[in-house]
C-alpha positions in Angstrom: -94.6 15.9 -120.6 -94.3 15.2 -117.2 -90.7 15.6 -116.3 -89.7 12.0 -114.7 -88.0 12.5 -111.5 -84.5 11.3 -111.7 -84.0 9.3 -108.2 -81.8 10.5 -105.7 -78.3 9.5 -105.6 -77.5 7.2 -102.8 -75.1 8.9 -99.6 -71.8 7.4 -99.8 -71.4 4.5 -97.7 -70.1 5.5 -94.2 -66.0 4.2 -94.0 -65.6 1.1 -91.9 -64.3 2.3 -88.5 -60.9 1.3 -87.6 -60.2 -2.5 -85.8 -59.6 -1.2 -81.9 -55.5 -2.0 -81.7 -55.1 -5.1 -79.4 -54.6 -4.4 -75.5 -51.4 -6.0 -75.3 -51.2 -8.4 -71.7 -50.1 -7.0 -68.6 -46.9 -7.9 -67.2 -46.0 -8.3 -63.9 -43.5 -5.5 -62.7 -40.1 -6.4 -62.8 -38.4 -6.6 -59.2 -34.7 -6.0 -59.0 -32.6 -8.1 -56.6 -30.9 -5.3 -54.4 -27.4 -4.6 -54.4 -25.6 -6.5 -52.2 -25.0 -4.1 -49.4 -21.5 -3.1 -48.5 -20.0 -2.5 -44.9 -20.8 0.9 -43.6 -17.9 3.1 -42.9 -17.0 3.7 -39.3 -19.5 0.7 -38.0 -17.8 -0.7 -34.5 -16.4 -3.8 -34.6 -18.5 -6.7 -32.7 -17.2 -6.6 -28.8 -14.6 -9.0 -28.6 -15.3 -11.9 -25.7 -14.0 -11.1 -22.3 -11.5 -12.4 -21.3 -11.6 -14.6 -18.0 -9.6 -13.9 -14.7 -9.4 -16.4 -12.0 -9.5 -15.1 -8.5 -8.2 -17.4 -6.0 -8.8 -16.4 -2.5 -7.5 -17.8 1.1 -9.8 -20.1 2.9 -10.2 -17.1 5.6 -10.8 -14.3 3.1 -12.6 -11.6 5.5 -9.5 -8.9 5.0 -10.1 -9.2 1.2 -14.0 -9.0 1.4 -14.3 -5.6 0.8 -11.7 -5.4 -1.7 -13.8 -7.8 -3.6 -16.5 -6.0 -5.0 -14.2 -3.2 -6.4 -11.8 -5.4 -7.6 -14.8 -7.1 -9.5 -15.7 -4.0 -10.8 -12.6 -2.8 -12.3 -12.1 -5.9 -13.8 -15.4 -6.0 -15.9 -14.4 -2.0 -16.5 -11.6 -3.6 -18.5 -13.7 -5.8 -20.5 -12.2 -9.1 -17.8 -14.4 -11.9 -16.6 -13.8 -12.6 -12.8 -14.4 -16.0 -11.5 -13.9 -16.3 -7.9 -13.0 -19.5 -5.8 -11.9 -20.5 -2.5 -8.3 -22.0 -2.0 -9.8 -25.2 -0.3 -12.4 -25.0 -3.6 -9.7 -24.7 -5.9 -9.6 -28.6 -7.1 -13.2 -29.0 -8.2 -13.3 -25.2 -9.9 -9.7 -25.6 -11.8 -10.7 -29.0 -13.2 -14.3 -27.4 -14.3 -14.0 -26.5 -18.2 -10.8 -26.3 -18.0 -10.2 -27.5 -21.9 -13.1 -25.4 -23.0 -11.8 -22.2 -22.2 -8.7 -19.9 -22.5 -6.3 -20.6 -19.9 -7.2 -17.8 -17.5 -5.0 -15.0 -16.0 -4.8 -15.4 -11.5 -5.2 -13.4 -9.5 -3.8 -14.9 -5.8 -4.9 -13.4 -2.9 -2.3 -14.3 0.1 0.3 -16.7 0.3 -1.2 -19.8 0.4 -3.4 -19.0 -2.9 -0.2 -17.5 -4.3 1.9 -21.1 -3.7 -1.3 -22.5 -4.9 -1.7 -20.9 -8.0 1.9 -21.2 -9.1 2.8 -25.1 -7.9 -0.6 -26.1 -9.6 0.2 -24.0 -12.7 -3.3 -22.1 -13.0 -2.9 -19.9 -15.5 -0.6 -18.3 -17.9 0.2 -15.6 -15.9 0.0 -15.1 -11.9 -0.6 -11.5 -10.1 -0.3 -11.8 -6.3 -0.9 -9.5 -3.8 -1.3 -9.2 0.1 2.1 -11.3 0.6 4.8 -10.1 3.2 6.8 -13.3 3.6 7.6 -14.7 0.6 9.7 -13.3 -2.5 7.0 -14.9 -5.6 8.0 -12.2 -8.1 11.1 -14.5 -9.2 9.1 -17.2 -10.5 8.3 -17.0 -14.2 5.0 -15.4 -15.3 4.9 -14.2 -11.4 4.0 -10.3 -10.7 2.9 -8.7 -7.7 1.2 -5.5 -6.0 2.9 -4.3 -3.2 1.5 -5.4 -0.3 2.1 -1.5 1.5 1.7 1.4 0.5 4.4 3.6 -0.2 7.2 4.1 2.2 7.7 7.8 1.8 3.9 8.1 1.4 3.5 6.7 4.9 6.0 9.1 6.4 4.2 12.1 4.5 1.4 11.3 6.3 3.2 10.6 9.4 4.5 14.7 8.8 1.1 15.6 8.5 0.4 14.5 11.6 3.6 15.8 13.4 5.5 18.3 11.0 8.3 18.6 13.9 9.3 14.7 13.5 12.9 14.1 13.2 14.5 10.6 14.3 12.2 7.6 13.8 13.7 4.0 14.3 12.4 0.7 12.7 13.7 -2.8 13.6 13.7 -5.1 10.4 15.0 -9.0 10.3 18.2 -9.8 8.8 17.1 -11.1 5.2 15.3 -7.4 4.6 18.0 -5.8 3.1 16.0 -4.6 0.2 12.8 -3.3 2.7 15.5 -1.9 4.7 17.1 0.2 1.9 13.5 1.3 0.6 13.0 2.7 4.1 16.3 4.8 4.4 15.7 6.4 0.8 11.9 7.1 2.1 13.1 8.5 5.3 15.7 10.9 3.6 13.3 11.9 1.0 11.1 13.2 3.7 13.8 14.5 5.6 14.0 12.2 8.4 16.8 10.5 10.5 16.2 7.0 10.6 17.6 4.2 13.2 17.8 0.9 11.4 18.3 -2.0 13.5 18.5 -5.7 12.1 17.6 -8.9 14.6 17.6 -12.3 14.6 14.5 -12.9 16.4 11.4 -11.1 18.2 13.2 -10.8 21.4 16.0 -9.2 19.7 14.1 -6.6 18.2 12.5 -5.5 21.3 15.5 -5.2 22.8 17.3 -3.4 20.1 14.4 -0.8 20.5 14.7 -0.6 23.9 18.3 0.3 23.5 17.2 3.4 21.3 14.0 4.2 22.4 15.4 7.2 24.3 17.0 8.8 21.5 14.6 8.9 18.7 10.8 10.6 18.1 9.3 7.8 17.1 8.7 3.9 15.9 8.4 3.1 12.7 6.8 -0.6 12.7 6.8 -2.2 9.0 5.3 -5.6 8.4 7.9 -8.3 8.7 6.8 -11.4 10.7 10.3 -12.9 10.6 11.3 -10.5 14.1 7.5 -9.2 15.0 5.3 -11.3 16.6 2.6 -10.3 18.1 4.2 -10.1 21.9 6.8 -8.2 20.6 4.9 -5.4 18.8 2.7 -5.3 22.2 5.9 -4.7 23.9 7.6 -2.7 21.9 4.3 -0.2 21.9 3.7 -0.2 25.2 7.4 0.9 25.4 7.1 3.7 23.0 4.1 5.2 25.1 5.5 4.8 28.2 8.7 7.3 26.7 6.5 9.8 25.2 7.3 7.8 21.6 5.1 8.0 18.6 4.7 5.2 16.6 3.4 4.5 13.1 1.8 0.9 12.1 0.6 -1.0 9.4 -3.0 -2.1 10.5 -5.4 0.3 12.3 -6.1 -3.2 14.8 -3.2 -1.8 16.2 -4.4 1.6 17.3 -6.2 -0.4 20.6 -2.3 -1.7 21.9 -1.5 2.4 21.7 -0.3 3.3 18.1 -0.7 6.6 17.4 -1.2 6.8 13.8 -2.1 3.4 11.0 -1.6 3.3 7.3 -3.4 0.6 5.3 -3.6 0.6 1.6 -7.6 1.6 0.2 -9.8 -1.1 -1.2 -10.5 1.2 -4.6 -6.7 1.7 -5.3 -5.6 -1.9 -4.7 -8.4 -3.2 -7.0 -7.6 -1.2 -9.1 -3.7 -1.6 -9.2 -4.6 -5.5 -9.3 -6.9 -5.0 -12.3 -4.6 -2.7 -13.9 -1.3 -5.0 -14.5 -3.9 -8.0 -15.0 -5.4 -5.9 -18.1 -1.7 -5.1 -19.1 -1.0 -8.8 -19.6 -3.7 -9.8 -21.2 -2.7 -7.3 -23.8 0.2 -8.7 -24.3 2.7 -6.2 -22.3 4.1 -8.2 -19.7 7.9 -7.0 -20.7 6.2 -3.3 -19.6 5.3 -4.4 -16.3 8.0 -4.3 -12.7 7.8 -7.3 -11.0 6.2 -6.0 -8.1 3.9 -2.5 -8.8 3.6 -0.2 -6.4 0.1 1.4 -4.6 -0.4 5.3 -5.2 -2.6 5.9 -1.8 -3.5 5.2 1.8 -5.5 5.6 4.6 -3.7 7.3 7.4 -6.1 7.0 10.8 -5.2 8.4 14.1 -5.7 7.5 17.2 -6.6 10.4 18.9 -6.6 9.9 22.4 -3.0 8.9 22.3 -1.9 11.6 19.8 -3.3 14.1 22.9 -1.3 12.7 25.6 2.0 13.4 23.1 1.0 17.0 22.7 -0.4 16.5 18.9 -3.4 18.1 17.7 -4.5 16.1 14.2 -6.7 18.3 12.3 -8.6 14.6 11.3 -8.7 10.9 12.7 -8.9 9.5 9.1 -7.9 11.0 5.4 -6.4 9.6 2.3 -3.1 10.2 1.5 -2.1 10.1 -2.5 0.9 9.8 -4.5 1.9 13.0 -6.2 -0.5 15.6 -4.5 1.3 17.8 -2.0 
């Protein structure tokens, strides 16, 4: 028999492949709000606002012009806002604003601004300066600069032009006591005999000088317009060169009427003197200040053709004499 082929057995059916797993969505990425940030250590403070400074100036300000500018710049230095105005200004600038802004610290330039400032009540506090005539550091909230510079530092320099100087005389009016005790302490510091006369009037003190011109080195002319007028300071100087008498004044205009040798305070160091008690006050430390602060420099200029007919030989016309140097 014809073996019967037995059919093939069938291949196993293939497994089902897996169901792909499902994609799951994509989510947008999760942003964090930031930290609030904290203050960075040693970060400045903002700048605080400057504080402003009225300037009041005399209707004729040419001898303050070019103390001006540096005054202007020390104050700004000092983190101060100068505004400057005219005395016959003042009325339309002082009623400018004057609600919308700190009451400002003054700054009076001359007698008339000084009167000004304090009668009109300008500001919380008043610093004059450039005033001979009138004692404004007893009103309240009232300090001045010294309208000189420093007594003994004017005779220094007066030794500096003449080391052999001995017996000087000055002529004062009757209400200067206190200028005429500052100027005996300044003349002994410096070693110097001084003649002190007191008048009544110009024609007094010329003849007072006069009277002791023969006797003494030289003349020591200080501003007080009580007993100098002009005729008597020409007088009185043409007196002193006539007798072979130096003389010291307080304005180099006088060097043309014969003065030998002037002493004016600088612009730099009265701005800033002026800029330095300001910023004192506006911090607060008034009770720290004198009532009237003194300069620490001058300008001594000579006049040279008079020095030569007296036998001097200046080594300079002009140099700046400081507080505290030798």
């Amino acid at each position: 028999m014809t073996p019967v082929d037995s059919p093939e057995p069938e291949p196993p059916a293939a497994a089902p492949a897996p169901a792909p797993e499902p994609i799951p969505p994509r989510a947008d990425p999760v942003v964090e709000a930031p930290a609030p940030s904290e203050p960075r250590l040693g970060m400045p403070p903002p700048p605080a606002e400057p504080k402003p400074v009225l300037v009041v100036l005399p209707p004729q300000a040419e001898a303050f012009s070019s103390v001006l500018p540096e005054l202007e710049a020390e104050l700004s230095a000092r983190e101060l806002a100068p505004t400057t105005v005219r005395l016959d200004a003042l009325p339309t600038a002082a009623a400018s604003s004057a609600a919308d802004r700190p009451t400002p610290l003054v700054i009076a330039v001359g007698t008339a601004a000084t009167r000004a400032a304090l009668e009109r009540r300008l500001g919380a506090f008043v610093v004059f300066c450039q005033v001979t005539d009138v004692d404004f550091d007893a009103a309240p909230n009232a300090y001045g600069v010294d309208s000189t510079p420093p007594l003994d530092l004017q005779l220094k320099a007066w030794r500096r032009l003449d080391p052999t100087l001995r017996t000087i005389a000055a002529v004062l009016g009757r209400d200067e006591t206190l200028l005429a005790a500052r100027a005996r302490d300044a003349a002994a510091a410096q070693g110097l005999a001084l003649e002190l006369r007191l008048a009544s009037s110009d024609q007094e003190a010329i003849y007072h000088f006069k009277r002791i011109a023969a006797d003494v080195d030289g003349l020591w002319l200080l501003p007080d317009n009580t007993v100098l007028s002009p005729r008597a300071i020409r007088e009185m100087l043409e007196h002193a060169a006539a007798r072979g008498v130096q003389s010291l004044v307080f304005t180099p205009s006088l060097l043309e009427w014969g003065a030998v040798l002037s002493v004016t305070a600088t612009d730099l160091d009265l701005a800033r003197t002026l800029a330095g008690v300001v910023d004192v006050l506006a911090d607060g430390r008034g009770d720290a200040l004198p009532p009237i602060t003194p300069l620490t420099e001058l300008e001594a200029r000579v006049n040279v053709q008079a020095a030569e007919r007296l036998g001097l030989e200046p080594e300079r016309d002009v140099w700046i004499e400081r507080s505290g140097l030798p």
